[in-house]
C-alpha positions in Angstrom: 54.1 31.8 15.0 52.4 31.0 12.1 52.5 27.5 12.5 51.5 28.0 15.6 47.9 29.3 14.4 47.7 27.1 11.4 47.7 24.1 14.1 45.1 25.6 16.5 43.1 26.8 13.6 42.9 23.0 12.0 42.4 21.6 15.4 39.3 24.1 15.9 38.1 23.2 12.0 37.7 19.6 13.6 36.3 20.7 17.0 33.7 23.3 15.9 32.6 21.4 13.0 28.7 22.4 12.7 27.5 19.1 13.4 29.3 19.7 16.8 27.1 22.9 17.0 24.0 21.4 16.6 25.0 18.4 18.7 25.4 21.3 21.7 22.0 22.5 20.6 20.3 18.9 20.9 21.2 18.2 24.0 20.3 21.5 25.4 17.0 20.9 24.3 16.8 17.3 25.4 17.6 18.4 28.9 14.5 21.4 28.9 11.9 18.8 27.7 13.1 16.5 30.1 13.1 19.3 33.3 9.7 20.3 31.6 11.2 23.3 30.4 13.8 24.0 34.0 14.6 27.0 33.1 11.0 28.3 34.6 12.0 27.0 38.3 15.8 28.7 37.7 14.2 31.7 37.2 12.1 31.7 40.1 12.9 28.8 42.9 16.7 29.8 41.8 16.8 32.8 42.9 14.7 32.3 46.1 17.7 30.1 47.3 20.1 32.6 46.0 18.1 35.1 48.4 19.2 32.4 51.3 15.6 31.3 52.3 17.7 28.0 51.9 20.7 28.4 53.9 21.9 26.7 56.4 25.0 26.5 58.4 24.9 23.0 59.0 24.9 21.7 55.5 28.1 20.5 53.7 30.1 23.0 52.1 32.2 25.8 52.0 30.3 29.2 50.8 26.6 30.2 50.1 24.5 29.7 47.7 25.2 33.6 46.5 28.4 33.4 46.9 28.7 30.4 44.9 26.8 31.8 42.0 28.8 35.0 42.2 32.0 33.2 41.9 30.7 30.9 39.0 29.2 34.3 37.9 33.0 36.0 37.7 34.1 33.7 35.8 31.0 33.5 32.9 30.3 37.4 33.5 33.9 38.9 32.2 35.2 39.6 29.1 33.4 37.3 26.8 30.4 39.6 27.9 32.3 42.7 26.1 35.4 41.6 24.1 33.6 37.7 23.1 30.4 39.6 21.8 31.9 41.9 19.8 34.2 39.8 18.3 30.9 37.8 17.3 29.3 41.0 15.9 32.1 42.2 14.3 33.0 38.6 12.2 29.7 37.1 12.1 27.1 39.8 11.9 24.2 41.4 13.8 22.6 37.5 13.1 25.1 36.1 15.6 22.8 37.7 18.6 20.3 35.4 17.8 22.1 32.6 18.3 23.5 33.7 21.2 20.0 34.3 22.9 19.1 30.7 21.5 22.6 29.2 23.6 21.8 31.1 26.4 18.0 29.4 26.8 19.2 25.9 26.3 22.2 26.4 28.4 20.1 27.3 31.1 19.1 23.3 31.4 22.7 22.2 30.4 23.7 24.1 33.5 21.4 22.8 35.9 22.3 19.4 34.7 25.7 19.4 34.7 26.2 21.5 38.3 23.0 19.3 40.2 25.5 15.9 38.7 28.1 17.4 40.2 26.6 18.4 43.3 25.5 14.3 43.6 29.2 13.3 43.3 31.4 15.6 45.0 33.9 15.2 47.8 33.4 16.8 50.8 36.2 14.7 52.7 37.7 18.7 53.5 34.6 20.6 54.5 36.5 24.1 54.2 37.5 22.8 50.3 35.3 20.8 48.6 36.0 18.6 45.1 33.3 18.8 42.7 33.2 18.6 38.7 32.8 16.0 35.3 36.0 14.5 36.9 34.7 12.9 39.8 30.9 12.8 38.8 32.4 9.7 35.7 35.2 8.5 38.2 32.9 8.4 40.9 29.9 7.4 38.7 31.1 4.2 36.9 32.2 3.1 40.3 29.1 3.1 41.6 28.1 1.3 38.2 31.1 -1.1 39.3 34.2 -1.1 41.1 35.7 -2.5 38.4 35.0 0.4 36.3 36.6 3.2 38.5 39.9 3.1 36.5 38.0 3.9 33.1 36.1 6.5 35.0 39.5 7.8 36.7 41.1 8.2 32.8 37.9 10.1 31.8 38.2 12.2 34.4 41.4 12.9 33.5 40.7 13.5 30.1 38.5 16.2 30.8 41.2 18.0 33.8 43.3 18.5 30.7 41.0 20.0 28.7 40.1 21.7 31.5 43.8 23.2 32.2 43.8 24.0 28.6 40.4 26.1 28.3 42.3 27.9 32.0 45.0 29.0 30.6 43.5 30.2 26.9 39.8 30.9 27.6 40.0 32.1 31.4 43.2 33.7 31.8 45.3 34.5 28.1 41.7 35.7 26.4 41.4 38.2 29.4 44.6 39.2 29.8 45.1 40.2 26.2 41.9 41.9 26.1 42.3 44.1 29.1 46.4 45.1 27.9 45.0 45.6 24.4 41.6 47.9 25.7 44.0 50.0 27.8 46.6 50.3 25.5 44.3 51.7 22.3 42.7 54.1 25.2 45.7 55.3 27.4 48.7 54.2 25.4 49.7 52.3 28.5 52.0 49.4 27.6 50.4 45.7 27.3 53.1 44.1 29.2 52.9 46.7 32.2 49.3 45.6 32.3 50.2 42.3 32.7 52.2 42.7 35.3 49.8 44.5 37.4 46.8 42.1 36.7 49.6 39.3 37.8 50.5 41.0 41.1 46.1 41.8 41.7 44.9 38.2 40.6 48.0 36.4 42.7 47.4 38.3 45.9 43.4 37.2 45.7 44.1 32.9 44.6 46.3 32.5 46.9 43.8 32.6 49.6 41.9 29.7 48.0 37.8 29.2 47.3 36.8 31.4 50.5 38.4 34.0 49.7 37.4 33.7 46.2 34.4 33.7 46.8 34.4 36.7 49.6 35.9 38.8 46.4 33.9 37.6 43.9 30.3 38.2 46.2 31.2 42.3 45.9 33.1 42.4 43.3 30.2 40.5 40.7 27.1 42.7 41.7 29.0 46.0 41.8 30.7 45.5 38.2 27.8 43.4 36.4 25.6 46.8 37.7 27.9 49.8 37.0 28.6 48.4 33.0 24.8 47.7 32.8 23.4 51.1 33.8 26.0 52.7 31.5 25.4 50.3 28.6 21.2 50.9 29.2 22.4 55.1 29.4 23.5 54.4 25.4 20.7 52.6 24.6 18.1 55.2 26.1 20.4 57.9 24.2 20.1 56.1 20.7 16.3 54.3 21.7 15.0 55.4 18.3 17.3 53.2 16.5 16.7 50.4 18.9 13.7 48.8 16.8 15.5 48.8 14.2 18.4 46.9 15.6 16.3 44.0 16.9 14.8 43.7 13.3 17.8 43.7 12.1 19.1 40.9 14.2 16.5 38.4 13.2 17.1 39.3 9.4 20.1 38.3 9.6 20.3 35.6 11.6 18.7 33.9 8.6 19.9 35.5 5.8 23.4 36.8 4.6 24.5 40.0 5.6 26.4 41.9 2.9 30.0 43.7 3.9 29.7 47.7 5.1 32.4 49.0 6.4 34.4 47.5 8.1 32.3 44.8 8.3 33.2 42.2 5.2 30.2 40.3 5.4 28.4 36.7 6.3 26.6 33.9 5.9 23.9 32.4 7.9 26.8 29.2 8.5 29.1 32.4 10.1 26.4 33.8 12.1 25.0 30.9 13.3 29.3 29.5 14.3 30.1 32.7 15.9 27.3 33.4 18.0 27.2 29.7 19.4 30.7 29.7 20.2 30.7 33.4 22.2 27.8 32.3 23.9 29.1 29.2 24.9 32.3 31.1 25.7 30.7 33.3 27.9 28.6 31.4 29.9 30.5 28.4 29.8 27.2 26.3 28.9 27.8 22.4 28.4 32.0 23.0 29.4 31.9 21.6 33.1 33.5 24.4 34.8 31.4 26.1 36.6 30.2 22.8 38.1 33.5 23.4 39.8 32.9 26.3 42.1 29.2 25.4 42.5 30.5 22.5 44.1 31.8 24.4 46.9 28.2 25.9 48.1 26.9 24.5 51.4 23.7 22.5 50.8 23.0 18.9 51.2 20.3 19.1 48.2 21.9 18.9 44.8 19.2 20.1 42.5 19.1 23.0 44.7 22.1 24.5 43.1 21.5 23.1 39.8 18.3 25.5 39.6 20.8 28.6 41.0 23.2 27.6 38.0 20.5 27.9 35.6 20.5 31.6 36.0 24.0 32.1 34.9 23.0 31.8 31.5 20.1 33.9 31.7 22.2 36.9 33.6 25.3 36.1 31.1 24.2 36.0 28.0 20.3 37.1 27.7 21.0 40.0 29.9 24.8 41.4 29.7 25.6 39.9 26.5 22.4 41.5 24.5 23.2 45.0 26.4 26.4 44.6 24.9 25.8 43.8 21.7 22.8 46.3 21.1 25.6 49.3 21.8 27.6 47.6 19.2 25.0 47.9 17.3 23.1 51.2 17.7 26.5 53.0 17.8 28.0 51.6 14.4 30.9 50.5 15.8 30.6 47.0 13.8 30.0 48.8 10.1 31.8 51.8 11.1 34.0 53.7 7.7 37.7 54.3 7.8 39.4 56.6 10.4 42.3 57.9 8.0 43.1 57.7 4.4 45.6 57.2 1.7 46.5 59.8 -0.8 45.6 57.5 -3.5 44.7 53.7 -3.6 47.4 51.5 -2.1 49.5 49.2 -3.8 49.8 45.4 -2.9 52.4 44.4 -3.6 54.1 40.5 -3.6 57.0 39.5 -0.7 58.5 36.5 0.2 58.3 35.4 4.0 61.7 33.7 5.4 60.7 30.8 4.7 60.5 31.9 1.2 56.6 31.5 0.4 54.5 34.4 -1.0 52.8 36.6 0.2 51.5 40.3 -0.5 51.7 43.3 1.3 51.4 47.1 1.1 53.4 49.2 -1.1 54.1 52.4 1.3 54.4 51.9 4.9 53.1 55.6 5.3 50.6 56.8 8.1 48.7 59.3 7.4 47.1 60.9 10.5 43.9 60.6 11.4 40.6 62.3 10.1 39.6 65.1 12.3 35.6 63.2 12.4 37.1 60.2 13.6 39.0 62.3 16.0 35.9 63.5 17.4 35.3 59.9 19.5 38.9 58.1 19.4 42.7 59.3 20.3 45.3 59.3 17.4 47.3 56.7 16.9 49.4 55.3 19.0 52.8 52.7 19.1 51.1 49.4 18.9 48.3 50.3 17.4 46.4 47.9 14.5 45.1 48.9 11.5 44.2 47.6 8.3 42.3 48.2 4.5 40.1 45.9 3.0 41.4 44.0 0.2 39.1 41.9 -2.7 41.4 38.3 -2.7 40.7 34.7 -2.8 36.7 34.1 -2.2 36.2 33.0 1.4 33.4 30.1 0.9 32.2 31.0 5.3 32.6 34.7 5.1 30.5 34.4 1.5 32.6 37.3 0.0 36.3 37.9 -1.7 37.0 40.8 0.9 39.7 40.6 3.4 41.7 42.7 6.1 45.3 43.2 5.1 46.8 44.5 8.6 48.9 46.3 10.3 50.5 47.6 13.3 51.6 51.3 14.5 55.5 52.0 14.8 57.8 55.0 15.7 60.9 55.4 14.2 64.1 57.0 16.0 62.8 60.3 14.5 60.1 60.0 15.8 57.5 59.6 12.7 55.2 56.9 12.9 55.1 54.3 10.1 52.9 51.6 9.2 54.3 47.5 10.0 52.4 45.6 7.6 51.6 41.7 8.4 51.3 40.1 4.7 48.5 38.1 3.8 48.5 34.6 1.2 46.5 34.7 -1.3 46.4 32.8 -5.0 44.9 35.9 -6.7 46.5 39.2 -6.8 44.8 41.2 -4.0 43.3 44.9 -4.9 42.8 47.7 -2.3 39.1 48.2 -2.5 39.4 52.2 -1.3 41.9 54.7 0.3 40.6 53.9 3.6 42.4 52.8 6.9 40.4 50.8 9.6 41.5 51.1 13.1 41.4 47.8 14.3 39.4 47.3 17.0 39.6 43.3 18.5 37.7 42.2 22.1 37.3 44.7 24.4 38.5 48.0 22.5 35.6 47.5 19.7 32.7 47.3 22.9 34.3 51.0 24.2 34.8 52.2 20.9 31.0 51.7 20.4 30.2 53.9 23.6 32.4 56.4 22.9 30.8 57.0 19.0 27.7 57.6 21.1 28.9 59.3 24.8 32.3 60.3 23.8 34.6 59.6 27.1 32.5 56.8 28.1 34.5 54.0 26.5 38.0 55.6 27.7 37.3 55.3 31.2 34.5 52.9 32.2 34.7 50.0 29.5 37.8 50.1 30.5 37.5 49.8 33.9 35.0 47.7 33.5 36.9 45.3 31.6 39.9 45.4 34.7 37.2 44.2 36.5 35.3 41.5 35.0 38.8 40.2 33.6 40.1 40.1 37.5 37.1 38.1 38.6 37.2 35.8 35.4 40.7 35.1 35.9 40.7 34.4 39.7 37.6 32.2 39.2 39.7 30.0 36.8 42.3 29.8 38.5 40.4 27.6 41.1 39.0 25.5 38.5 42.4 25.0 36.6 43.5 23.7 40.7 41.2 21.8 41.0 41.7 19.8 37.7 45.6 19.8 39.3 44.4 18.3 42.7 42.7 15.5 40.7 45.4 14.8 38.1 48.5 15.1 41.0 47.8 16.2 44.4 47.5 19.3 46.5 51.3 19.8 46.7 50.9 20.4 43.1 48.8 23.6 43.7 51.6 26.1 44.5 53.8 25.5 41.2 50.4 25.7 39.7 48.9 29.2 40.5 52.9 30.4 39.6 52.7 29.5 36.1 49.1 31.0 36.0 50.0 34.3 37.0 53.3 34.3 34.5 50.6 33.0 31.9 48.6 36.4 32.4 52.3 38.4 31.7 52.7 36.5 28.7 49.7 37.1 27.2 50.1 40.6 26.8 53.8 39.5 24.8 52.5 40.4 21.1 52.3 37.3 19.9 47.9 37.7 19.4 46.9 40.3 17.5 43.9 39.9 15.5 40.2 39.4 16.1 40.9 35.5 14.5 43.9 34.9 16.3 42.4 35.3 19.5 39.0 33.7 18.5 41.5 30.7 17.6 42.7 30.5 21.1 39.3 31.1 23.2 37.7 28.4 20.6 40.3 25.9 21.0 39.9 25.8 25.1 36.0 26.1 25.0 36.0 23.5 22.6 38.2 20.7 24.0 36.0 21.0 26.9 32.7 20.5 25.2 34.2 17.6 24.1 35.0 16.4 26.8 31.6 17.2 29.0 28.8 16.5 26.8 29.5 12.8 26.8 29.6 13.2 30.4 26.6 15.0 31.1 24.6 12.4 28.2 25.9 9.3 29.9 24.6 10.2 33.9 22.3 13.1 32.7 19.3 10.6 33.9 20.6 10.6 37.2 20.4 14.1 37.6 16.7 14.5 35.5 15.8 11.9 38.1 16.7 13.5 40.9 15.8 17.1 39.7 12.0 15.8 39.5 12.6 14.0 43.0 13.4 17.5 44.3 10.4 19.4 42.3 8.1 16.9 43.5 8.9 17.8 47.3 8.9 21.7 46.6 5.1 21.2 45.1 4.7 19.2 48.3 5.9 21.8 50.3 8.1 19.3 52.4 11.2 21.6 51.9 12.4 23.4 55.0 12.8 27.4 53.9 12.6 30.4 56.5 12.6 34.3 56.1 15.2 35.7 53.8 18.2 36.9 55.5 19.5 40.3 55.7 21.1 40.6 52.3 24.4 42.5 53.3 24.6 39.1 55.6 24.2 36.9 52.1 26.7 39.1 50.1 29.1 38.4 52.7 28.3 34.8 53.5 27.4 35.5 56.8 24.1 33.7 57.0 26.0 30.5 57.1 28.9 31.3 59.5 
């Protein structure tokens, strides 16, 4: 496997170069100057619409314009929102926050743009199943341009479907999988694979009923979940609100300025902060990617722009709401600096070992585990088989993290007596590594650091409703995906196509609970390669036709001022939620 990694990991150093961060960035803000800052009218015409004073039955489509936004919603409102943000806090620092607040503003007007151009091109040939997305806004696009360019335009589009299916498979289905099986593993002890299998049978029964039902899930599912984890993250907060001021100040220091390493955090630079937080808020909310283009696509209106603006509050409810609740319980709790859970007799040794390939590496002398300390005891079980762990070790100097300090880890196992021992994963290194202390880390990757974090502060908390709440937000990620994953199938094959499809998705959610990912990097490695292929893929998209929808976005605006838009009373809202209004 390691070659594995070492090939997504170079593929990701050319992807997520920085210049391809601030390139995101750029055109972010290029498209709020040129909506005269958009994200205003998605904040307020947006959610007028999504109230249904814009409905109408007779408009082209399949769902509402709630509906719609709920099942974009499930798929940018899951576990990036608790697993994504703590890995960004727990690599990159309390700085990375920043920059995910900074995403989530300009990806409010890369979402408008990018849904209202896809709204201009779709297909709605199948009225109960519409086409939208980058693929047939280029294909469709350049052969407006000229017939002659609809073959370049169809190869684009094709492009991007397979960046597409790749980001589905890593990003929207692996990513949650792995998160959930690992969250209620460390918590219940349950085994990861048996997790798969059940979010397998769950998220099968729901796709195969395609976008309406989808979206019929997804329009209770959404408000109930994104609610229930919000109260109980703002219940933390209140309980720790004197140490709220100074998390916020924190959070701009260091979004500037290097943090040094505590605990178990090893320390960054502004470069690390600055990485991580762009790429788990572009992660999260899918910003600049083209996917949720996909199932906005599928909303019944015959006005484009009009569900451009309702895609600009993705961003805002994703990562300036959910994502900073998140990340302030990180925070306020300690969870991201948080000491060691158990200790060594005495300093560890490292010592060297060959691999079998014969290369060297260094591991720990003693495969002993010693049981944990009865304070850390207090907020987290013992350990369990399948458990991580690791001590920090001063090695090679790491020129991103801006230290010498790295995680040397390893993973819980029972022998036939029944004692537990310590598996250690051997790191490379060209200078002899040193245990820094007697400590030992419980590992905490995605998910399990996020209820970690609320139990340090309601003890209970994280067991039972993080983890619930990640089932949930994992379920509606992964069934949102799956429709954009089919759709990139219908335009690369054809609707027979579909079937084979959603079977290998739902043996891709069983296989990503196989232990094959097991650190914080490793799956930051797989989430970054899909969101970044993608970003690749869309931004030329959306820079090439953006006019067209800037164009017709101020069209629309003009006609609001106007007041030549049709509107009526809001409709009963249990009516909206269940897409009734439009029946």
């Amino acid at each position: 496997m390691d070659a594995v990694w070492n090939v997504i990991n170079a593929i990701n150093g050319v992807i997520w170069a920085e210049w391809v961060l601030y390139t995101v960035l750029a055109v972010g803000l290029l498209f709020t100057i040129w909506s005269f800052f958009g994200q205003y009218r998605a904040l307020t015409h947006g959610t007028a619409v999504v109230r249904g004073k814009y409905d109408d039955k007779d408009d082209p489509g399949a769902i509402n314009h709630f509906q719609a936004l709920s099942a974009a919603l499930s798929a940018t409102v899951g576990l990036g929102n608790i697993g994504g943000v703590a890995v960004a806090v727990a690599v990159g620092g309390p700085g990375a926050v920043f920059w995910m607040w900074v995403v989530g503003l300009v990806g409010m007007a890369l979402k408008m743009t990018e849904v209202t151009l896809a709204m201009m091109y779709r297909n709605t040939n199948d009225p109960d199943n519409p086409h939208g997305g980058p693929m047939w806004v280029v294909r469709e696009g350049m052969s407006k341009w000229s017939p002659g360019l609809k073959p370049i335009g169809a190869i684009i589009g094709g492009i991007f479907c397979i960046t597409l299916l790749i980001s589905t498979l890593t990003g929207g289905n692996m990513f949650q999988a792995w998160s959930v099986a690992d969250a209620t593993q460390s918590n219940f002890g349950v085994p990861r694979v048996a997790v798969g299998i059940v979010l397998c049978v769950v998220v099968g029964a729901v796709i195969i009923g395609g976008i309406k039902r989808i979206g019929a899930v997804a329009g209770r599912l959404v408000p109930f979940m994104c609610v229930t984890y919000l109260l109980a993250a703002i219940v933390v907060i209140l309980v720790k609100i004197a140490d709220v001021p100074d998390v916020f100040a924190l959070i701009f220091k260091s979004a500037f300025n290097p943090e040094e390493a505590q605990g178990a955090f090893l320390g960054g630079t502004f470069g690390l902060a600055l990485a991580w937080g762009m790429k788990r808020a572009l992660f999260s909310s899918e910003a600049g990617q083209g996917s949720s283009p996909i199932a906005h696509s599928a909303a019944k209106t015959d006005e484009p722009v009009r569900e451009g603006v309702v895609a600009g509050l993705e961003p805002f409810i994703d990562t300036i709401v959910v994502c900073t609740l998140t990340a302030v319980v990180i925070l306020v709790s300690g969870a991201w600096n948080r000491g060691p859970e158990a200790h060594f007799e005495a300093t560890p040794t490292i010592v060297q070992t060959t691999d079998d390939d014969g290369d060297v590496k260094w591991t720990v002398e003693s495969d002993t585990l010693p049981a944990k300390d009865p304070a850390a005891l207090k907020y987290a079980t013992d350990w369990n088989d399948g458990d991580t762990l690791f001590i920090i070790v001063e090695s090679d100097a790491d020129e991103k993290q801006g230290t010498n300090l790295k995680q040397l880890t390893g993973e819980v196992e029972t022998d036939d007596q029944g004692v537990q021992h310590i598996k250690w994963s051997p790191i490379e290194s060209e200078a002899t590594p040193v245990a820094v202390d007697k400590g030992i880390y419980a590992n905490y990757p995605s998910a399990s650091l996020t209820s970690h974090a609320f139990n340090r502060v309601i003890p209970g908390l994280g067991t039972y409703l993080v983890v619930a709440a990640a089932w949930l937000f994992a379920i509606s990620t992964m069934i949102s995906w799956s429709y954009y994953g089919e759709q990139g199938i219908v335009y690369l094959f054809t609707d027979k196509a579909v079937l084979p499809y959603k079977l290998l998705y739902c043996l891709a959610i069983v296989a990503a609970t196989l232990p094959f990912v097991k650190t914080d990097a490793e799956l930051d490695a797989l989430t970054a390669l899909g969101t970044g292929v993608m970003l690749w893929a869309n931004i030329p998209i959306m820079l090439i036709f953006g006019y067209q929808a800037m164009g017709a976005y101020h069209t629309y605006m003009g006609k609001l001022k106007r007041g030549e838009l049709d509107s009526h009373a809001a409709p009963d809202i249990v009516d909206v939620v269940e897409g009734k209004d439009v029946e």
